[in-house]
N, C-alpha and C positions, 0 to 999 in steps of 0.2 A: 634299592640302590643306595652305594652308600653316598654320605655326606662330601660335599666337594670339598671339603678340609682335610679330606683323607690327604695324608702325605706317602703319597703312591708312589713318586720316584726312592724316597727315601727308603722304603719298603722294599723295593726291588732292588736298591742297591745293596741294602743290608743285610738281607733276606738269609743268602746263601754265608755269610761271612760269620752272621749270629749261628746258625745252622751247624756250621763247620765244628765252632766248639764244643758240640754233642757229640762228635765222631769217637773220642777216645774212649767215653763211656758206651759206646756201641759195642755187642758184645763179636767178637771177629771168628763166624760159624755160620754155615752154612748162607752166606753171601748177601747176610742181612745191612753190610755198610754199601754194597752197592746199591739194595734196594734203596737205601735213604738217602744215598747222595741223587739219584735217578730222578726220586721224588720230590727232591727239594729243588732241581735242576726245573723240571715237568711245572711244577708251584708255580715257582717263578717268573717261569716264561709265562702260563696263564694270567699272571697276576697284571703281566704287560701285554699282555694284549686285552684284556677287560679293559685297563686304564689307562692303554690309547686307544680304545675305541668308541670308552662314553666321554672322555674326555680331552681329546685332542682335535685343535679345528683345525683342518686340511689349509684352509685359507686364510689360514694369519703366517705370516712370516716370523712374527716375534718367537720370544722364549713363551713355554705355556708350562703346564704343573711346577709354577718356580714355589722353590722354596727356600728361605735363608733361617739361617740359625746360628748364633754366636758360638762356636765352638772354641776356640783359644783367644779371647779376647785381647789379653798383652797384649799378642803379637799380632791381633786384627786376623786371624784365621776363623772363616768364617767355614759352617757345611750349608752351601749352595752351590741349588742344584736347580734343573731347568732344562727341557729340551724344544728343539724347534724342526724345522723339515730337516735338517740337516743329521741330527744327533738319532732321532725318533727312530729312522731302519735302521741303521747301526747299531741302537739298543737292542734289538729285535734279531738283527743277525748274529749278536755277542750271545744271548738268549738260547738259540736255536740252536746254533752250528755247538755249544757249549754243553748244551742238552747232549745234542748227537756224540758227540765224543764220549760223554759218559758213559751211553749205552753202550759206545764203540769198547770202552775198554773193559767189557764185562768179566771178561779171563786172566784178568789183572790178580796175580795170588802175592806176588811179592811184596810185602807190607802195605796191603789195601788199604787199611784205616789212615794211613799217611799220605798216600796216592789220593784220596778221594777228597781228605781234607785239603791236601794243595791245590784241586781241583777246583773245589767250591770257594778257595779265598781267591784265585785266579778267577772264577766267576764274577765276584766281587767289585777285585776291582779295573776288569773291563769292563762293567758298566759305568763305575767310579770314571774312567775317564771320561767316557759319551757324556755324562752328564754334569759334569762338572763344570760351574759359575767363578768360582772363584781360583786364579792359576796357582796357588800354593796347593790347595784341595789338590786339582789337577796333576800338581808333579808329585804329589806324596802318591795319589791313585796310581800315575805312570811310576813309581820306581816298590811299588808293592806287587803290581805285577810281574817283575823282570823275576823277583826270587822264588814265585813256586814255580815258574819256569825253569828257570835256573838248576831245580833238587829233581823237576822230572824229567828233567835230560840224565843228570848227572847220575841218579841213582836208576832209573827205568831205561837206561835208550842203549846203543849198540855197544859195541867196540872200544870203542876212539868217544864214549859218550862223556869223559871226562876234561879233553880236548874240547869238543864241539859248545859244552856246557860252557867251560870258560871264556873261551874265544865269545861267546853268544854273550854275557856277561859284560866281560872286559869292554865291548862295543858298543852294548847298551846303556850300560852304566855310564860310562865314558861322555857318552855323546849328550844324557840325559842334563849332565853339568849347564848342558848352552839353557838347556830350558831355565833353571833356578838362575843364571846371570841375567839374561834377557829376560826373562818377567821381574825380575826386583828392579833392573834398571828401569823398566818403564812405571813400575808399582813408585819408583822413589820417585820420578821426577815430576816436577812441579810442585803446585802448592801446597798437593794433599796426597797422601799417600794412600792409595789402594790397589786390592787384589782383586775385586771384582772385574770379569771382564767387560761385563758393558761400561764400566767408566774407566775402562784403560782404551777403550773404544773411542772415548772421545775426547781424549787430550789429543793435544797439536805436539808432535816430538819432533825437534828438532831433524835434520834430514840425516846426520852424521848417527845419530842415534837411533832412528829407526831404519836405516841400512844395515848396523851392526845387531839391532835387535833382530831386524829376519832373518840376515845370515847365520847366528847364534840359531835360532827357532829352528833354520829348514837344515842345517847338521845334522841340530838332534831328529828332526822328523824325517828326515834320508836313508836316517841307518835303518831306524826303523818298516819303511815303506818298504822294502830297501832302494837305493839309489845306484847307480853305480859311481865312483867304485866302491863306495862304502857299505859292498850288500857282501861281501865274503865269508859274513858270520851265516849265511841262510844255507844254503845247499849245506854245509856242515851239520847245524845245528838239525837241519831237513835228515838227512843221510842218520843218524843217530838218534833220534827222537822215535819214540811210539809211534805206531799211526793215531790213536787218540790226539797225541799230543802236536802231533804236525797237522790235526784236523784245526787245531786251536791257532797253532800258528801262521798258517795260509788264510783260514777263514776270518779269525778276527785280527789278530797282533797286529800282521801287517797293515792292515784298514786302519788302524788308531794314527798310521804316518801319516795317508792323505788324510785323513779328514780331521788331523790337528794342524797340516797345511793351508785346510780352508778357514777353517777357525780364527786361528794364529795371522797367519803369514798373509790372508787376504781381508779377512774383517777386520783384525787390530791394527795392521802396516800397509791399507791399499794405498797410500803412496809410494812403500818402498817397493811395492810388488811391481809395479808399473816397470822399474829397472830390472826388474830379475826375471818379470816373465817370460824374456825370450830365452833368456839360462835355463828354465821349468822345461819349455819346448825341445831345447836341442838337448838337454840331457835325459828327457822322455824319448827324445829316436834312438840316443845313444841306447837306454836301456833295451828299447823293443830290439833292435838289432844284436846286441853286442847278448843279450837272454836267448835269442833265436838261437844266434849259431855255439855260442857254450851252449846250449843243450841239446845239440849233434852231436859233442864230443863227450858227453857223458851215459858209463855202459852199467849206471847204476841208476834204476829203473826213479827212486826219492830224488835224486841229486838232478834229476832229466828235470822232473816236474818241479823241479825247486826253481833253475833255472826259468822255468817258464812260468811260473810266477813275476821274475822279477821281469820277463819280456813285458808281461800283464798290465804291471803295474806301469810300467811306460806313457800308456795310453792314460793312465790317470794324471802324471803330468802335462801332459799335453791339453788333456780339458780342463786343468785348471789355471793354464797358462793362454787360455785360447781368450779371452774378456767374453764373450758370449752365458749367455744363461743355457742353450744348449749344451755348449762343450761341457760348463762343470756341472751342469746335471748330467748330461755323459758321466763324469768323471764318478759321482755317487753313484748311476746305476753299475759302473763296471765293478766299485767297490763292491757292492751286495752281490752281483752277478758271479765273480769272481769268487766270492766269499764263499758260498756254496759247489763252484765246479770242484774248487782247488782241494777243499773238504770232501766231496765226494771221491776225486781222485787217489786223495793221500790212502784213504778210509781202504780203497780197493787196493791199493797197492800191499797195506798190513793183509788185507786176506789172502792174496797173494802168497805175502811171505809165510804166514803161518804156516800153510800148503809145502809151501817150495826151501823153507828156511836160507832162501838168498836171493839180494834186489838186483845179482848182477845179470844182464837182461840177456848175455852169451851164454848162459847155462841153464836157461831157460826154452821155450821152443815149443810149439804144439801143443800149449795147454789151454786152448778152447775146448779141443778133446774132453782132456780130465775137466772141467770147471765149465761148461756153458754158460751158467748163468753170471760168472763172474765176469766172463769176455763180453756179455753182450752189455752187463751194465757197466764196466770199461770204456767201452765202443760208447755208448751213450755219452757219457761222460766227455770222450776227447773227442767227440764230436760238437759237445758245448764248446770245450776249452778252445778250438778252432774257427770258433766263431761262424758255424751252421747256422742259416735262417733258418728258423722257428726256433732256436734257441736264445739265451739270454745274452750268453757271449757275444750273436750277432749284433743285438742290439743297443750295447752298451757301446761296443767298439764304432759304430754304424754313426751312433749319436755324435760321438765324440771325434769323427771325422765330419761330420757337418757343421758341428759346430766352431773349428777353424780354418777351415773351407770358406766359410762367412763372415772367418770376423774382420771387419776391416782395420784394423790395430797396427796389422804388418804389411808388407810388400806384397805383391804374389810371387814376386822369386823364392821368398821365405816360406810362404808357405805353400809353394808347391814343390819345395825340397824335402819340407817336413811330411808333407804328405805322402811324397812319393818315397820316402824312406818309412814310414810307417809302412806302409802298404807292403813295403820288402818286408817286412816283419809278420805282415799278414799271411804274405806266400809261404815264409819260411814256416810257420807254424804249423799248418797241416802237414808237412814234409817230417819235421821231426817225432811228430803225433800220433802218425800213422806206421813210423820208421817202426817207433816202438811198441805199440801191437804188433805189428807182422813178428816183430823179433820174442814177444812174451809170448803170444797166442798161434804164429799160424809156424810152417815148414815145419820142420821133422822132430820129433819129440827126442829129448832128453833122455835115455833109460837110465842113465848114472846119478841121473837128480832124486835127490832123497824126499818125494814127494809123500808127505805123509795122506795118504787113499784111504784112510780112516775117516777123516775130514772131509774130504766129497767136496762138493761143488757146496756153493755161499748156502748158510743155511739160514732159516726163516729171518729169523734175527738180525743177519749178516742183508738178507735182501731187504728187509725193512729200512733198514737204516738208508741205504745204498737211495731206495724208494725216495724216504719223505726226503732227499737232498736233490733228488732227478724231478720231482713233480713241482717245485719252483721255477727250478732253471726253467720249464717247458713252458708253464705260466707264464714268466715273464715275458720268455721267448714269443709264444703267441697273444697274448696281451701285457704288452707292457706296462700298461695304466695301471696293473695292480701294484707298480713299485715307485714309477712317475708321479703319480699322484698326491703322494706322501713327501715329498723335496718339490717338486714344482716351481711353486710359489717362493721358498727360500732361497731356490737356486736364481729367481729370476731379481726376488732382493739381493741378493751378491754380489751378481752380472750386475746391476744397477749402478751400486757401490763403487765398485773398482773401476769401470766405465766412467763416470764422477773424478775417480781421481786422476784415471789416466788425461782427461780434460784439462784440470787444472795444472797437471804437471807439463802438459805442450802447451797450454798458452804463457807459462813463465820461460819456454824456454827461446832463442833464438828460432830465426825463421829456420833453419836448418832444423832437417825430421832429427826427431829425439834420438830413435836408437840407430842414426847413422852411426855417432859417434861411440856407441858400445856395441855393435858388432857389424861386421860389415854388410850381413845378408841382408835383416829386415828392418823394414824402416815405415813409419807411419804414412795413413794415406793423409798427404795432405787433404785432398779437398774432402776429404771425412773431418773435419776438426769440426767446423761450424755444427755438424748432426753430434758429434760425440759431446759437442757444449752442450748443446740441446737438449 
């Protein structure tokens, strides 16, 4: 066993980015850069799951493998790094779905050695963000990522991939600006200046300060999640992108929005969250609703499931909005849950296309026929994405209506509107899910589709992959504990936290419920105040 000095986060963050630099000297013949991106991809991911699993305790809430190290000292940039129940599956999903995509892009001929290297620096620094302690670390990890994103749209993806690259860009960049104001405002003020995030954790800001801090925070982390209406760069960016590359960007990218939500915006600002959380909620139904029905109106098979991503992601506002330890471990497990269907989905839809050379789902028809195995693991698939008991989806979304169901925070006008408009969004979904199977897979075959029948139905490769992304979802599905287990405990220190402040903030305020006066629906239970002191 090695030594507990081993600095294991820093390895796994490194890993693929040190890696990358050997790509150019690779010699580009007979598919020898795939093998090594694969393997370094494969490494990786082992190296994290050894060292969380001789070294990570289930039952501490805290940061655990922390490591700090002076990295640009003038300017107090430090590389630390540190993960807790929150960061721990994320790192693991970045890992995985990161891995899978690599396989995914085996027939990649177009400039591989450049494909694989932006592959493996995008490895990089998605884990750079999960694990990142200090928020300068943190923004340079989040705007390192945006650019090999950015070159494998622009030079790998459809059409219009020059369009969707920029737009994708211009919004993420854009919006990345709040992060570097809001963490220097809170890093300058008071007596001492720093970037670490547990002692920006426990300075007192000002109330003017930390409302404009989250507001700054949750921009940037909107576009990203996406939000509505600031999710317009996705189904584009979706609709043009590889299926490798849309595996990356449903599975992890979006997951970096909420889970720098909970970071951010509920561990650094639980006072300002207290005001915003009913904004989290009703702009969570907005998404699941207003995802649902855009993605009946779209007859391009990427742009359907882009949409219903951002339905997805709905429900993660809402559990993080809900003050319960339920709702936002709901809201983690839908992250990972999600993480995996969305990747399996995209992943089928490239096999698809390769077959059919078009995602528009009208000139399509009858291809269960030609492709069985593709339909059935489809079918599997949106039948997670639908939220099917025994699946994952059910349980993530399942969680996450229990837990603001329960929370006494708000009214129950509030939240049996919120509820009952999620729920529309529950209907809706099998409806749109199932619209498109019938219209890919079943009634009357295409004979003018240029179906390349050379290609056959998903091959070993193609069903492997499909596999290790469908025997999670099923896992979870029937035992959720192997994903619960690992946030638990963090989620229940959070709910703690934010519970805590939302206390303090109704005993300063007049007897009048707090969020009377910021929106009309929900409003605190009074005679819950004395427990929520408590």
């Amino acid at each position: 066993m090695f030594p507990e000095q081993v600095p294991w986060l820093s390895i796994i963050t490194l890993l693929p980015l040190v890696a990358s630099l050997a790509i150019p000297l690779i010699p580009d013949s007979k598919g020898i850069v795939r093998w090594y991106a694969l393997g370094v991809g494969i490494i990786d991911f082992c190296i994290m799951l050894y060292a969380f699993w001789q070294n990570f305790n289930l039952q501490n809430s805290t940061y655990q493998l922390v490591e700090s190290y002076a990295w640009i000292p003038q300017i107090g940039l430090n590389w630390s790094v540190a993960v807790d129940g929150l960061s721990m599956p994320l790192v693991l999903l970045a890992g995985f779905i990161t891995t899978m995509a690599t396989l995914a892009a085996w027939n990649v001929t177009n400039k591989p050695r450049l494909f694989y290297f932006l592959i493996l620096v995008m490895y990089s620094a998605q884990i750079g963000v999960f694990v990142a302690q200090d928020i300068l670390m943190f923004f340079l990890m989040w705007e390192i990522e945006l650019v090999p994103v950015y070159l494998l749209i622009s030079i790998w993806g459809g059409q219009k991939r020059r369009y969707a690259a920029t737009k994708f860009i211009l919004y993420t960049a854009a919006a990345s600006i709040f992060i570097l104001i809001s963490g220097l405002a809170m890093a300058f003020y008071g007596d001492t200046v720093t970037f670490d995030l547990t002692a920006l954790g426990l300075k007192h800001y000002p109330k003017v300060l930390a409302m404009l801090a989250y507001a700054g925070f949750f921009i940037a982390f909107a576009v990203k999640l996406p939000v509505f209406p600031l999710h317009t760069w996705l189904p584009d960016a979706h609709s043009e992108a590889s299926a490798p590359i849309s595996m990356i960007l449903a599975g992890v990218l979006l997951k970096m929005g909420g889970y720098a939500l909970i970071r951010f915006n509920i561990e650094l600002l639980p006072d300002a969250h207290v005001y915003f959380a009913p904004v989290l909620a009703i702009l969570g139904v907005v998404n699941i609703i207003y995802g649902a029905f855009a993605a009946f109106g779209q007859g391009n098979l990427k742009r359907r499931l882009a949409y219903s991503s951002i339905a997805h992601m709905g429900f993660v506002l809402i559990g993080i909005a809900s003050y319960t330890d339920l709702g936002i471990g709901g809201a983690v497990l839908q992250m990972v849950s999600h993480g995996a269907i969305a990747a399996c989905l995209f992943f089928l839809s490239g096999v698809t296309y390769d077959r059919t050379h078009t995602l528009m789902m009208e000139k399509m028809g009858g291809m269960a026929k030609a492709m069985p195995k593709v339909f059935a693991l489809f079918t599997a698939a949106s039948m997670a994405s639908l939220a099917l008991p025994g699946m994952s989806g059910f349980v993530g979304e399942l969680t996450i209506f229990l837990g603001i169901t329960t929370s006494d925070a708000y009214s129950s006008a509030f939240k049996t509107v919120v509820v009952f408009l999620a729920a529309v969004g529950l209907i809706l979904t099998p409806i749109y899910l199932l619209s498109m199977l019938r219209q890919v897979f079943y009634g009357k075959e295409n004979h003018e589709l240029a179906f390349e029948s050379y290609l056959g139905d998903a091959r070993p490769r193609e069903v492997a992959i499909a596999m290790c992304l469908l025997v999670p979802i099923v896992g979870i599905g029937l035992y959720p504990k192997i994903a619960t287990q690992t946030f638990d405990v963090k989620t229940v220190a959070v709910a703690s936290q934010v519970r805590t402040a939302l206390s303090t903030v109704v005993a300063q305020q007049p007897k009048t419920p707090l969020y009377s006066r910021l929106l009309a629906a929900p409003q605190l239970a009074v005679t819950q105040t004395s427990n929520l002191a408590e």
